[in-house]
C-alpha positions as CSV (number, residue, x, y, z in Angstrom):
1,X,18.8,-110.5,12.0
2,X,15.1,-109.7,13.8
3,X,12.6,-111.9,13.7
4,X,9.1,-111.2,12.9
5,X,6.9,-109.7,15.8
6,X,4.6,-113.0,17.2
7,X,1.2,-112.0,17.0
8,X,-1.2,-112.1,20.5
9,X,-3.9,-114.4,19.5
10,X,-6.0,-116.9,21.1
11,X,-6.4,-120.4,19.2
12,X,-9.5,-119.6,17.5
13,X,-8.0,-115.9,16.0
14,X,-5.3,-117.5,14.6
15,X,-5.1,-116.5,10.7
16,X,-3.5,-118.4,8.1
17,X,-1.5,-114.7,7.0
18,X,0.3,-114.8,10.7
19,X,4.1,-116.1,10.3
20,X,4.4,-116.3,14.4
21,X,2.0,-116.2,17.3
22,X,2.3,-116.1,21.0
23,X,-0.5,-118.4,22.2
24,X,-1.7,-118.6,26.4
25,X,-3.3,-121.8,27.3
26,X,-3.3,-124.9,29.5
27,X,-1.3,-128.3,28.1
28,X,-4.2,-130.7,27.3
29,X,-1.3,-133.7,26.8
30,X,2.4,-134.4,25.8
31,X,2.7,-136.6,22.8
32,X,5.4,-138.7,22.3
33,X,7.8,-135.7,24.1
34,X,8.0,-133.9,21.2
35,X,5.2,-132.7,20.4
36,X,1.8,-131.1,23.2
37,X,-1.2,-130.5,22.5
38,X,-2.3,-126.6,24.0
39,X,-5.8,-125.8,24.9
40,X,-7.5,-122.3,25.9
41,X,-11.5,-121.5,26.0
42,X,-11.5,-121.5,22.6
43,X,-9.9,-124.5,20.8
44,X,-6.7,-126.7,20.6
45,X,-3.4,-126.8,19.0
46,X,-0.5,-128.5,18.6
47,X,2.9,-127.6,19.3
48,X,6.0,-129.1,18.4
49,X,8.7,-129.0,21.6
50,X,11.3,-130.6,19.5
51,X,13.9,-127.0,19.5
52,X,13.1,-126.2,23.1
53,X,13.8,-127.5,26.8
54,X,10.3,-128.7,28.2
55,X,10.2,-129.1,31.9
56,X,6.2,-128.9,32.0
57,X,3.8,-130.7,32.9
58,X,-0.5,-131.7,32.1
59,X,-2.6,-128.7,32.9
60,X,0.0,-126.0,33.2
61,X,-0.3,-122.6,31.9
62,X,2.3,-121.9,29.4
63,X,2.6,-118.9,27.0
64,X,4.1,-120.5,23.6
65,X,6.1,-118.0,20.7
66,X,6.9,-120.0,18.0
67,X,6.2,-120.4,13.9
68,X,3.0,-121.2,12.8
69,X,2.7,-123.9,10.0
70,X,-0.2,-124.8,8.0
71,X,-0.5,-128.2,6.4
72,X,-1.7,-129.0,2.9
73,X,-5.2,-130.4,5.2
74,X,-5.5,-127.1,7.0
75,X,-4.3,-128.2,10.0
76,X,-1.9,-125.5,12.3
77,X,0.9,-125.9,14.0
78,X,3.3,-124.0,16.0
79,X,6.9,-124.7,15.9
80,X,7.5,-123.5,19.7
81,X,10.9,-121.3,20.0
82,X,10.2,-119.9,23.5
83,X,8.0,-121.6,26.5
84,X,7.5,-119.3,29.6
85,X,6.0,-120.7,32.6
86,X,2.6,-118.7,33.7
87,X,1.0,-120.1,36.0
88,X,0.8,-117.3,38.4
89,X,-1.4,-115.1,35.8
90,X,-4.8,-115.0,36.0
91,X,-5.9,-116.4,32.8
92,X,-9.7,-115.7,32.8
93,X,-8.2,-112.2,33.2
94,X,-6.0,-112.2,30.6
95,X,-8.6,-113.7,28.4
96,X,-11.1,-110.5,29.2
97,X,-8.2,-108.2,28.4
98,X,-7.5,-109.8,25.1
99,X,-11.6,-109.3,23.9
100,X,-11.2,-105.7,24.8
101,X,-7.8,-105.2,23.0
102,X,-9.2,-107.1,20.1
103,X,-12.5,-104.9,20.1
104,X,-10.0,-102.0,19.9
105,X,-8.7,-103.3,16.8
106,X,-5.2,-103.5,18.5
107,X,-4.4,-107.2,18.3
C-alpha cells in the first residue's frame, strides 16, 4: 500500500485539500509529551508526537511528515509519522528556495 505524497508547504500554505504535508520549522514548546507546537517565519502548528519516538528538544529544527487534520473550528493539525532531525540545514536558505519553487508553480 503507498501512501499519499506529503506535500512541501510552509505553515501558512497549508490548504485544507492537502491529506499530508512535510512542514520545516523550529519547536516553539512540547505539551504534555504528546503533543509540540512547530513554528517557522510564517505561523504555528501543532503536532501530535503520540505514533513516533521524540528525542528533541525547544528550538530544534525538525522537518515533520505526517497527516493533516482539520477540526470542526478550523484549527490544523498534523498527525506526525516521521521526525528527521535538521539542524545542520540552513533554514533561511531553505526558506528562499521554497518562495522560488512556489513562484514556479512547483510546490
Amino acid at each position: 500500500m503507498s501512501r499519499e505524497h506529503a506535500a512541501q508547504r510552509i505553515i501558512q500554505d497549508i490548504k485544507s485539500s492537502d491529506s499530508r504535508v512535510q512542514i520545516i520549522g523550529y519547536i516553539k514548546d512540547i505539551v504534555d509529551n504528546d503533543h509540540i507546537i512547530l513554528k517557522d517565519k510564517s505561523n504555528d502548528i501543532n503536532v501530535d508526537i503520540k505514533k513516533v519516538d521524540f528525542t528533541f528538544q525547544k528550538e530544534d529544527l525538525i522537518n515533520v511528515i505526517g497527516e493533516l487534520n482539520i477540526n470542526m473550528e478550523g484549527e490544523k493539525e498534523i498527525e506526525a509519522e516521521i521526525i528527521q532531525d535538521k539542524k545542520n540545514l540552513n533554514f533561511d536558505y531553505y526558506l528562499k528556495l521554497y518562495e522560488i519553487k512556489k513562484d514556479l508553480k512547483l510546490i
